[in-house]
C-alpha distance (Angstrom), angle and dihedral (degrees) to the residues before:
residue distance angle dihedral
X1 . . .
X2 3.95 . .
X3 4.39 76.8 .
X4 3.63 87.6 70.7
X5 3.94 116.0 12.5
X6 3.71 98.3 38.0
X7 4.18 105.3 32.0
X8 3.44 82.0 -168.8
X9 4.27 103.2 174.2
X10 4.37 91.5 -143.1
X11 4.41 124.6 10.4
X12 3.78 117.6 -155.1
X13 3.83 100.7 -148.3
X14 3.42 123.0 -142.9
X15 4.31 136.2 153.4
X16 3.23 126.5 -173.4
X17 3.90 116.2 -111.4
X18 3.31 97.8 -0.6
X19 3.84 123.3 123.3
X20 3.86 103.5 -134.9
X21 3.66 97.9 173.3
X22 3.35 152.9 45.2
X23 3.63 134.7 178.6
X24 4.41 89.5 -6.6
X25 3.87 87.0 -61.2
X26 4.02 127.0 109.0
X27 3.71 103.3 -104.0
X28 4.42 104.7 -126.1
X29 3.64 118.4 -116.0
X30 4.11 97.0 20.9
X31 3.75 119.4 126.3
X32 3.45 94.0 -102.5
X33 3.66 99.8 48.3
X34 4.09 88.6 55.0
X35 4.15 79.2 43.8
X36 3.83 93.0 55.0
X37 4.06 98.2 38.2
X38 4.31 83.7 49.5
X39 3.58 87.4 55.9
X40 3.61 135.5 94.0
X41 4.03 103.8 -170.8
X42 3.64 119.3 64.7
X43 3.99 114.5 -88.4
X44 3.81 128.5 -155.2
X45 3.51 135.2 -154.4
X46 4.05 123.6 -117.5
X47 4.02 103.7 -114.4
X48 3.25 120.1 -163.5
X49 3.56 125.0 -110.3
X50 3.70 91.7 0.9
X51 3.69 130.2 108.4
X52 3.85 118.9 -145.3
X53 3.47 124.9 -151.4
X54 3.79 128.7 -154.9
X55 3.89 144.8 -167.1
X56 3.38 137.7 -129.9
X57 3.59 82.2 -88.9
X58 3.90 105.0 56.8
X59 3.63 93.9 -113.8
X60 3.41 111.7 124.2
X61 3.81 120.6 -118.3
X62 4.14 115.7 179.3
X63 3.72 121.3 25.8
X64 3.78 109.9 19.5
């Protein structure tokens, strides 16, 4: 859906109370791994107590 509705050029994904990690890895069969393999832009992962940055681009620059 965001492929075709949203066109959106880079997704920061991010459910709430779900555990989408583990050890720095994406953990299989979560809603946002099945969110990231549907999707065609690139997607990054909330970190905490970072800031990213991002060009005009989407692609994200400082803090990934």
């Amino acid at each position: 859906m965001v492929n075709e509705l949203i066109k959106a050029i880079a997704v920061i994904a991010s459910y709430a109370n779900e555990a989408a990690t583990k050890n720095g890895k994406v953990i299989p069969g979560t809603r946002t791994d099945v969110f990231m393999q549907a999707t065609k832009v690139p997607v990054y992962l909330p970190l905490s107590d970072r800031t990213m940055q991002f060009d005009a681009k989407g692609l994200c620059v400082a803090g990934c």
